[in-house]
N, C-alpha and C positions, 0 to 999 in steps of 0.2 A: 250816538248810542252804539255801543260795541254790537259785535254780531257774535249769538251764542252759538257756538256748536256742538251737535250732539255725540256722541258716541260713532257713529258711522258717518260724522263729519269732517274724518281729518282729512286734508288737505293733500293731495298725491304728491309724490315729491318731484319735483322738474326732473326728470330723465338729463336734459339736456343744458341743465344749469353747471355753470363750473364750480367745482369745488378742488379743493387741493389736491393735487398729486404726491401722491406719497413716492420717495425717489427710491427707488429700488437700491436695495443694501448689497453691497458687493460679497460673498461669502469670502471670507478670510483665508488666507493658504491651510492655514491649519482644518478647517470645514471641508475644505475639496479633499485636503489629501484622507479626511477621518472617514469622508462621506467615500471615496476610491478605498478604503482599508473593508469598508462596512456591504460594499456590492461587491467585491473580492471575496472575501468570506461568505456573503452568499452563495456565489458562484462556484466554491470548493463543495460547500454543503450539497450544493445541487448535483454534483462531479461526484461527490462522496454517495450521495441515495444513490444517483446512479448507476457506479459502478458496485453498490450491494444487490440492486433488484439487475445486472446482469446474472445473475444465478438463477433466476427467474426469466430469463431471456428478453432483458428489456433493449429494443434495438441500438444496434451500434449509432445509428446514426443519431440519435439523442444525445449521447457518449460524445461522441467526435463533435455535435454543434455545441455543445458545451462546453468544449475543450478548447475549443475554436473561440468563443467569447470571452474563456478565461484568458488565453493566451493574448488576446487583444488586451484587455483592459491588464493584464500584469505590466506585457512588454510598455502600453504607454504610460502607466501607474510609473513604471523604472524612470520612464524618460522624464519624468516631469519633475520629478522629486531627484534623480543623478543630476541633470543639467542646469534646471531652474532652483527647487528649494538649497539642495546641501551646499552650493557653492554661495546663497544668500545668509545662510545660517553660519552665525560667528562659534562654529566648536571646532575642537583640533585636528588638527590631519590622520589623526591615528582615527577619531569619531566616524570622520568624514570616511575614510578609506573603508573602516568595518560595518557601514550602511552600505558603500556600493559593493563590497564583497557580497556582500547578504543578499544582495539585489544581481549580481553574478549568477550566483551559486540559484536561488528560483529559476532565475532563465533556464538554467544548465538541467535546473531537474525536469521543468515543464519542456522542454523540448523533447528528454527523456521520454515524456506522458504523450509525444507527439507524431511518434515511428505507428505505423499500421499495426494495428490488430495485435496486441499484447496478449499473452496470457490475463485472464481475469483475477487470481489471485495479485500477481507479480504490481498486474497494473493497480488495484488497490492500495498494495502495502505502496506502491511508490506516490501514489495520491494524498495518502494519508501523511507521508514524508514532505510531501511539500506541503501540504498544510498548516504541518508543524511548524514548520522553516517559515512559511508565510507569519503565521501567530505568532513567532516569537520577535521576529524582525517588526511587525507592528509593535510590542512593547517597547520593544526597544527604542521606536521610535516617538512614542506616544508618551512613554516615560523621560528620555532624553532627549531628545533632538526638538521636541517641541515647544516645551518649558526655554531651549536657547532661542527662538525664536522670538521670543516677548518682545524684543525693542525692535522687530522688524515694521515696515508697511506693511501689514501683513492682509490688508483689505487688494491693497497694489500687486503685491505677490500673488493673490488667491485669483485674481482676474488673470493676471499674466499663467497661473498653473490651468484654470480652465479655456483658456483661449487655445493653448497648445493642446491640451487634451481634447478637445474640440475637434481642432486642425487634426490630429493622428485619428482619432474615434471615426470622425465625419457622424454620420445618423447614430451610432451606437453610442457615441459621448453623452448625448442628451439622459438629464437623470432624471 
């Protein structure tokens, strides 16, 4: 004779019984680098309110720690996608050259953003310059360079771009 159960007779489920392990998905080069394009831009926004409420006297040091995690995560965003993705990605030398110009030229402004204590207009408008320069170099690469990427390992790539961003990050890598 079966045993009925009622309503508040289900059965608890074993804690400690095996069931499958689902294998964790490697995130694709193209993920790390959209997922680095997308805390980037955060990280300008935040640079940007920031340097609007210094009119409002909001402390430097807010400014400067902000500036300070932009600068991390551009310089290692550079590293990862100069050394690792463009030299994997099958486009032409001219493609390849005017990615790492683009990727020059941010350093060169965010360093600009990096001298002590700027006037607050000056440092804005040069904020809002790299910003630009940042947005338009992610189209650029989100529109070309990622589309040439289809027939890469691109699960192999995206482990190998967050391994090294890891290694350069240390605790700040973790997303």
């Amino acid at each position: 004779m079966p045993l009925r159960r009622g309503p508040h007779d289900k059965p608890i489920p074993n804690q400690t019984a095996a069931t499958p392990r689902e294998t964790p998905v490697a995130p694709s080069a193209v993920e790390v680098l959209r997922r680095d394009h997308r805390c980037i831009d955060a990280l300008l926004n935040d640079c940007l309110r920031v340097a609007a409420d210094e009119h409002a006297q909001a402390p430097s040091a807010d400014r400067n720690a902000l500036l300070e995690r932009l600068a991390a995560r551009l310089r290692v965003h550079a590293d990862i996608e100069v050394n690792l993705f463009y030299p994997a990605i099958p486009v032409s030398a001219l493609t390849r050259a005017t990615a790492q110009l683009d990727h020059a030229e941010i350093v060169r402004q965010l360093n600009g953003l990096l001298v002590p204590v700027m006037p607050g207009e000056d440092y804005e408008r040069r904020l809002i310059a790299l910003a630009q320069l940042f947005r338009s170099h992610v189209g650029f690469e989100e529109e070309q360079l990622f589309p040439q990427a289809a027939s890469l390992d691109l699960e192999a790539l995206g482990i190998r771009l967050a391994m090294r961003r890891g290694e350069l990050l240390g605790e700040q890598g973790a997303d």
